[in-house]
N, C-alpha and C positions, 0 to 999 in steps of 0.2 A: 488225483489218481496217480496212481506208482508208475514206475516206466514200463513201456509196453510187451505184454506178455513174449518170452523167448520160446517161439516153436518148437526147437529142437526139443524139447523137453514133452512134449507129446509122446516121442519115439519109446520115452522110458517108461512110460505106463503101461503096466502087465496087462495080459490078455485074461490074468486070473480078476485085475482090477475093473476091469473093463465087463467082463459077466458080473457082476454083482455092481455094476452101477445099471447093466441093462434090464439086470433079475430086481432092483430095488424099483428103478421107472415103473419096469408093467405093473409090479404088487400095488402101487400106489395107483394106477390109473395116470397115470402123465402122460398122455396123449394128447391127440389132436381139439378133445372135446375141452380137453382141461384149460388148454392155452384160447380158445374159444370162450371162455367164460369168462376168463382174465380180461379178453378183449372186451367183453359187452360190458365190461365195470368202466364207465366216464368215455364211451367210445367217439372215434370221431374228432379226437382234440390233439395237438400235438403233445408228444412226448412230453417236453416239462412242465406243462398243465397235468396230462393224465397219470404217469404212472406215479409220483408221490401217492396218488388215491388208490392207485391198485396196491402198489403194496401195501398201504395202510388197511383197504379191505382186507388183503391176506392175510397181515398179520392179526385181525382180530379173528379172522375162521380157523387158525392153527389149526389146521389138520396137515397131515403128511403130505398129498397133495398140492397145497397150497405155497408147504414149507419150497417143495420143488420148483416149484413154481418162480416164486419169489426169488431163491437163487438162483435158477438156470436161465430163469425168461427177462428178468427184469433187475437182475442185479444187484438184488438188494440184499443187507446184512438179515442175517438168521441166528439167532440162536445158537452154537458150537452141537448144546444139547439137543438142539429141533432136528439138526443136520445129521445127527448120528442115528439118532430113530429113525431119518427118514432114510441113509444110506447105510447104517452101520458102521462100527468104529474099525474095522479096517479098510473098509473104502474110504474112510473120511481120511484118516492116517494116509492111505496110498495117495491121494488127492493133493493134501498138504505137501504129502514129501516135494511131488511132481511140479509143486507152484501151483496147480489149480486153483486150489483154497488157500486164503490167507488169513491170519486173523488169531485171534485166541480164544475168547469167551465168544467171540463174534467173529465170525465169518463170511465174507462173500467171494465168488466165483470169477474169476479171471478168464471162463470161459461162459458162452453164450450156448446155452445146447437146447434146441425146439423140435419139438413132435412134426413129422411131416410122412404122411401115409406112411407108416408101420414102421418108420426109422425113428434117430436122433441125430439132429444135424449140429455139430459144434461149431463157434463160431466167437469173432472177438466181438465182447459189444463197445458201440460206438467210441465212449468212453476212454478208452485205456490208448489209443494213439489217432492220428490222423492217419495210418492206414490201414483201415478195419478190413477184417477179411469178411465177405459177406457169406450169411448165412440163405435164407427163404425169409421172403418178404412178400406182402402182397402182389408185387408183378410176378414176382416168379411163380405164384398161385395161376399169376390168368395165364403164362406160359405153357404152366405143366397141365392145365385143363385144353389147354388145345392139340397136346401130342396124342401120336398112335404109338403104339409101339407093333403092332401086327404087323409082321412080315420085314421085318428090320433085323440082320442078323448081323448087323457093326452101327453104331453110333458116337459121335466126335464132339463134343461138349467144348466148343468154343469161349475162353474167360469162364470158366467154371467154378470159382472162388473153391467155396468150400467143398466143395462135387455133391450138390443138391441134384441138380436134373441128372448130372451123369449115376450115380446110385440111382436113382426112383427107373431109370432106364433098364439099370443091371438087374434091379429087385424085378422090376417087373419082364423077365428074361432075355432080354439082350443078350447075346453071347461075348461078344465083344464091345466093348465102351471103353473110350479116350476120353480124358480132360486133359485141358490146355491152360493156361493161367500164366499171366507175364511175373506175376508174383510168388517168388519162392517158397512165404509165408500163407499162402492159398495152396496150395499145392502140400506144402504137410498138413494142413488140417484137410485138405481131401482124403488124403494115406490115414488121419485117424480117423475119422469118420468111415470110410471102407472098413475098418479094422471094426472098431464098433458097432457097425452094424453088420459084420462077417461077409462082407461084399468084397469082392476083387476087380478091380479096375486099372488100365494104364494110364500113369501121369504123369506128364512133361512140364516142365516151363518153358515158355518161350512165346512169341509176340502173335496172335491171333494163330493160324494155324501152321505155322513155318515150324514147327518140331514134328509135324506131320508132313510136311509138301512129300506130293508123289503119293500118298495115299488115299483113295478113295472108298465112301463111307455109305451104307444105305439110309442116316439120318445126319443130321447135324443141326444141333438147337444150339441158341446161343441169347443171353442179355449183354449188351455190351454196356461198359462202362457210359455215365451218359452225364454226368454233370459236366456243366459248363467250367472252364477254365478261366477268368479273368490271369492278364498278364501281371496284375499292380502287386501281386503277392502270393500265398500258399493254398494250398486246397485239398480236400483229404483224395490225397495221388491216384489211388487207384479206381477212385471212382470215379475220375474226370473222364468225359472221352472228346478234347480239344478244348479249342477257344468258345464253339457256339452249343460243342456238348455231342455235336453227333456225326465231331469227322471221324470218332474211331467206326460208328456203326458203318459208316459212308464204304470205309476199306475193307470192313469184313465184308460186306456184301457182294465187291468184287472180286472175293477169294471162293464164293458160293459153288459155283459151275467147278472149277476146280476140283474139290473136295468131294463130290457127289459122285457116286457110282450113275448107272444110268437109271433113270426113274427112280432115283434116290428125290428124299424130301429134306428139308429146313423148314425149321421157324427161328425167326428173329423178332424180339420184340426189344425196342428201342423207341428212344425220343427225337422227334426231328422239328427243326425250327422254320421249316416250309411255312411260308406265308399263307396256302389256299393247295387245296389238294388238287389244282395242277401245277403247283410249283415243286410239291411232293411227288407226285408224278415223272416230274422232269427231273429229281434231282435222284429217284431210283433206279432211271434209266441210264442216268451218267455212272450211278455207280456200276451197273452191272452188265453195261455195255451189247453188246448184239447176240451176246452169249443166248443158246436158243433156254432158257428159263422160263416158264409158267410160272405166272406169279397171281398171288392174291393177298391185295394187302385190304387190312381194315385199318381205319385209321378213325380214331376219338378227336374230338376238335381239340380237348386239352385244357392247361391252365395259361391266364395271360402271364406275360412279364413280372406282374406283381405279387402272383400267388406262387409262380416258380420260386421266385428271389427267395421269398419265405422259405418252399418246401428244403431249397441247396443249405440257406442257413442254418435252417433247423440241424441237419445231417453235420453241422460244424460244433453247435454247441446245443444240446440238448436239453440243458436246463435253462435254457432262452433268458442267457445271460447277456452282457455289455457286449463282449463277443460275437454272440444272434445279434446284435443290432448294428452291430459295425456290417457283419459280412452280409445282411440282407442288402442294406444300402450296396455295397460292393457290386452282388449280383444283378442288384437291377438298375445299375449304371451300367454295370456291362454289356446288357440283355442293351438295353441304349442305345449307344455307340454302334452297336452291332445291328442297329436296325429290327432287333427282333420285339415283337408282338404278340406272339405265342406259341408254344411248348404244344405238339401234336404226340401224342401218347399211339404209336402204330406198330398194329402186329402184321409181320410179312411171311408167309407161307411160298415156299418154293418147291419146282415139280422142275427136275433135269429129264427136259425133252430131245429129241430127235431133229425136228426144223424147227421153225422160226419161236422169237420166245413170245410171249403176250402180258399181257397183263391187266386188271381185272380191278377196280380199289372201290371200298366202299367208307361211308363216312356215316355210321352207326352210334348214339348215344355211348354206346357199352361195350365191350370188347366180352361179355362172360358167355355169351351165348355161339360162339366161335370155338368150336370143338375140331379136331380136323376131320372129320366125314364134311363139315358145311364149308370147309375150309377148302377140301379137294373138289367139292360139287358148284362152287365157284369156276375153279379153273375149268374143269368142265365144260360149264355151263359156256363162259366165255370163247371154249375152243367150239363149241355148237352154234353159237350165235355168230361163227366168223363162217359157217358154211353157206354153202351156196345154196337156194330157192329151193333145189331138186332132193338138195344132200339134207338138210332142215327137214322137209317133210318127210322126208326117210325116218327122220328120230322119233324115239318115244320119247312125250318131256311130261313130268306131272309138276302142278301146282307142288311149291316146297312142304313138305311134312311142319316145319314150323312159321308158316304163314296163316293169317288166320283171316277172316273174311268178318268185318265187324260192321253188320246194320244199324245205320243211326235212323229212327224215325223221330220226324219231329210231329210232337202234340199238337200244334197249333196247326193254321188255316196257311201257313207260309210254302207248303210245298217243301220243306228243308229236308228231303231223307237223301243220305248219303251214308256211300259202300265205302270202306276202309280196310286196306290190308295192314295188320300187324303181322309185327313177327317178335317170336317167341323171345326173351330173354334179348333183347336187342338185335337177334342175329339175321339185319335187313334193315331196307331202307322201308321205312311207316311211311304211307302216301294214302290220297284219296283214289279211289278208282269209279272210272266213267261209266255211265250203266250200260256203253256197247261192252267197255273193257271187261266187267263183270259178267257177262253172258258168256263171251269168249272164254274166259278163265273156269266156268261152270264146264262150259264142252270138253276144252282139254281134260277137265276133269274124270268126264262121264265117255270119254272112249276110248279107244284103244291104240289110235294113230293120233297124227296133227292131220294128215291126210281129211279123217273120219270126223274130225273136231272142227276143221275147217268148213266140211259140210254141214254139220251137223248147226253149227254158227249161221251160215249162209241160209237156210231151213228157218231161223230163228226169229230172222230177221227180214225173211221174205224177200230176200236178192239171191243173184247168180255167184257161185262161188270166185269168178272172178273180178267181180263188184270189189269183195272184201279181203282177198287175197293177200293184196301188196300190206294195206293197212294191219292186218292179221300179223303177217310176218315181223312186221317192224315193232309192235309191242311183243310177242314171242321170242322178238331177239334181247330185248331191253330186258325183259325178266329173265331172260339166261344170266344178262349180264349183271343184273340184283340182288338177284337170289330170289325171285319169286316163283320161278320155273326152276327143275331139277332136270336134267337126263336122267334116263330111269330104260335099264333089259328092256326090251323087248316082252310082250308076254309070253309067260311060259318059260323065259329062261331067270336063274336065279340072278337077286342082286350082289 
């Protein structure tokens, strides 16, 4: 591959060019379904296994489509003539001029540009240098599935590479949006990305959010850089964040409270090398100190040492060459020395409160089922489970909207039937529940207090309400702090 694409050269591509690459994607259908289908062809395998297969599919379905495909998704040479049907001969010509395309009879793309709810986001692929500018990738999917943007009238896009979340924020009304980006190189493909997809955003360079200090924001999402650094040599720079991978996350997280108007929200999603999620526990409280912050984190157990080393290698040489075998060994010497074990895959939701801060973690197979309504009814939940005996029964709590109550009866003569709560889409801790626990959770269901559910419990089981009282309270508070209990109005008043 040639030397690494020179950004400045974005700036010279017309706005005349730029509508007819946007009027040429929609005619063809190059959306989000289209790079969806790409991915179902050899899914699940690394990059220099699957994509020779994808593009060799593509190339045998030559349709327009696919042509797009093939050069914007995956890099691969086209046809001169496929390229002209699919963009027309002066977008192809404005392209060439710009360096985009290169090539003669054959061409491919110097840029990386993907479908992402109603945009196109450009971006470098891996390929062309060790400091890619990142585009949307699977985390930033489970990212951008857990923001609101309701009631958010400024948002601050912390490492914003290409300005993925910050666009998807402005499209979807934000008045005001900032990206941040320590890399110069990220920061003009955010300015042409805005441009391309007619969006207006402010962009700075500068080190987490120090081009903004002194400004406060009603949001701030952020992925921070997360691959591990070994000292013994290079690593593709902008995407390290330290030696174990998650000291850059560690200092944004203490720049959080700062940043935040009041009752402003974050998300952060990052990799941390916490041994056990109390050692993740302790190591989110050093970052974010006494600052009063609601938090709620979920946190994936992860990949070990051995699967990480792989995923950082991969990210170094793609076609899982000599290269991938040198730097896998690297990383997981490193992961080594460094005592680590494994790589915790954790989203953290933050709520800028008034007193003290809390915090709330859960340890969930899956992160997809984390939207922020389940994300803020967490914090919630937790600020209700810290009240008092009087103030508790005061609240309305219902069983979680995606919990689900699963009877197992057993066939045989063994007596084996057992209540199980799931939850939807990962979003909770799965447990068996005890047939008192299961009656209690039916009452909360079926009235209108705890007060009344309390009773109603007590009734059920043929004692005095204050037989069951204390026992009641303390599984009502554990399901605040689960997610299997919500706060919920009062009745009669809206949610």
């Amino acid at each position: 591959m040639d030397a690494r694409f020179d950004t400045d050269r974005l700036a010279t591509i017309s706005d005349e060019t730029l509508t007819g690459l946007r009027d040429a994607f929609a005619r063809a259908g190059y959306d989000a379904s289209a790079t969806a289908a790409c991915e179902a062809i050899a899914p699940r395998l690394l990059d220099g296994v699957r994509v020779p297969a994808v593009l060799h599919e593509l190339s045998r379905r030559g349709d327009v489509r696919s042509t797009l495909a093939a050069l914007f998704a995956y890099d691969g040479p086209v046809p001169r003539t496929a390229a002209v049907a699919a963009l027309g001969e002066t977008v192809v010509a404005a392209l060439c001029e710009a360096g985009v395309l290169r090539g003669d009879q054959t061409v491919r793309s110097r840029l990386r540009v993907q479908p992402y709810y109603g945009m196109w986001i450009a971006s470098t692929p891996f390929e062309v240098d060790v400091d890619p500018v990142m585009g949307p990738g699977a985390t930033t999917e489970e990212l951008a599935r857990s923001l609101a943007f309701d009631g958010v009238g400024s948002l601050l896009d912390i490492g914003c590479g290409a300005g993925t979340l910050a666009l998807l924020a402005r499209r979807a009304g934000v008045a005001e949006v900032v990206g941040v980006d320590i890399d110069p190189r990220a920061i003009a493909f955010a300015h042409f990305n805005g441009r391309l997809n007619q969006l207006t955003c402010e962009w700075h360079v500068g080190d987490l959010a120090a081009p903004v200090r002194g400004r406060r924001f009603d949001a701030i999402v952020s992925q921070p850089a997360y691959v591990a650094r070994p000292d013994d040599g290079d690593t593709v720079t902008f995407l390290h964040g330290g030696a174990r991978g998650d000291e850059l996350a560690q200092r944004l997280l203490g720049q959080l409270f700062d940043g935040l108007a009041e009752g402003g929200r974050a998300w952060v999603l990052f990799d941390a090398t916490a041994s056990d999620g109390a050692a993740l526990v302790e190591w989110i409280q050093a970052a974010v100190g006494a600052r009063p912050l609601e938090l709620a984190v979920v946190a994936m157990r992860g990949a070990d040492a051995v699967m990480q080393s792989i995923a950082y290698a991969s990210l170094e040489d793609r076609e899982l060459g000599p290269r991938y075998r040198e730097q896998q060994r690297r990383y997981r010497d490193h992961f080594a020395r460094l005592g680590v074990e494994r790589v915790r895959h954790t989203l953290l939701f933050a709520r800028r409160g008034r007193d003290q801060g809390r915090l709330v973690m859960l340890e969930p197979g899956a992160l997809v089922g984390f939207e922020a309504s389940a994300l803020m009814a967490l914090i919630d939940g937790a600020a209700a489970a810290g009240a008092s005996d009087d103030a508790l029964l005061s609240m309305t709590v219902r069983p979680s909207p995606v919990a689900l109550l699963v009877h197992e009866q057993s066939l045989g003569d063994d007596g084996g039937d057992k209540v199980f709560v799931r939850f939807r889409d990962g979003a909770g801790v799965d447990r068996e529940l005890s047939e008192t626990s299961t009656l209690l959770l039916t009452s909360i269901r079926d009235t209108a207090n705890l007060v009344d559910a309390l009773a109603l419990h007590a009734d059920t089981l043929g004692v005095d309400v204050d037989d069951i009282e204390q026992d009641a309270l303390a599984f009502i508070r554990d399901g605040l702090r689960t997610g299997l209990l919500v706060c919920a109005p009062p009745p009669g008043q809206p949610s």
